[in-house]
C-alpha positions, 0 to 999 in steps of 0.5 A: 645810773646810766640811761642804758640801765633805766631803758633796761629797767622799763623794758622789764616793765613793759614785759611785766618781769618782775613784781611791779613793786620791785619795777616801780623801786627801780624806776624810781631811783632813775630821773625823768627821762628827756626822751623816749627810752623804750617803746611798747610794741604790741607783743608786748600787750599781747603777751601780758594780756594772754597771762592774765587769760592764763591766770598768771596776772590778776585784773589788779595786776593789769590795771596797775601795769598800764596805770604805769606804763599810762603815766611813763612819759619815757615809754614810747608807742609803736608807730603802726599801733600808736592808738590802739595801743594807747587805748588799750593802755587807757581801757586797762588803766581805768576800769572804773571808766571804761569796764571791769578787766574780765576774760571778755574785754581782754578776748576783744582787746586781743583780738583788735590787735589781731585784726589790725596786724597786716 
């Protein structure tokens, strides 16, 4: 399978396209990639962080999600949001460590990036 079509497959994971099952399946069937293919941007967090507000994504849903993308190494970060993007990923991949996913945390996280845009 083609570089464009593992690229394609990671960006319907970083906007959460489909089921992730589905997503991991795909990916799967894709080497390790030299490089970075896609990059997560901020949208990209903040559109899946408002559905989980929504209640289209369960906390489950959530941790799952950024346990992935955490553990993708052809997933790049965004320059100008490079670690709080990567700390909401970590906050999110481990709620063990960091506190339960809940409306609250999600609120905060949202509101960083709005504070750090600009």
């Amino acid at each position: 399978m083609s570089e464009g079509s593992h690229a394609k497959a990671l960006v319907a994971l970083l906007s959460f396209e489909q089921p992730l099952h589905d997503l991991l399946r795909q990916l799967r069937s894709f080497p390790d990639a030299d490089a970075e293919l896609v990059t997560l941007q901020a949208s990209h967090l903040q559109s899946i962080l408002n559905r989980f507000l929504a209640g289209e994504l369960t906390s489950l849903d959530l941790e799952n999600w950024a346990d992935v993308v955490e553990a993708c190494d052809d997933i790049g970060f965004d320059p100008e949001h490079d670690e709080l993007l990567k700390q909401t990923i970590f906050e999110l991949a481990n709620p063990a460590i960091c506190g339960e996913i809940a409306p609250p945390l999600v609120r905060r996280l949202l509101s960083e990036f709005t504070g750090s845009s600009g």
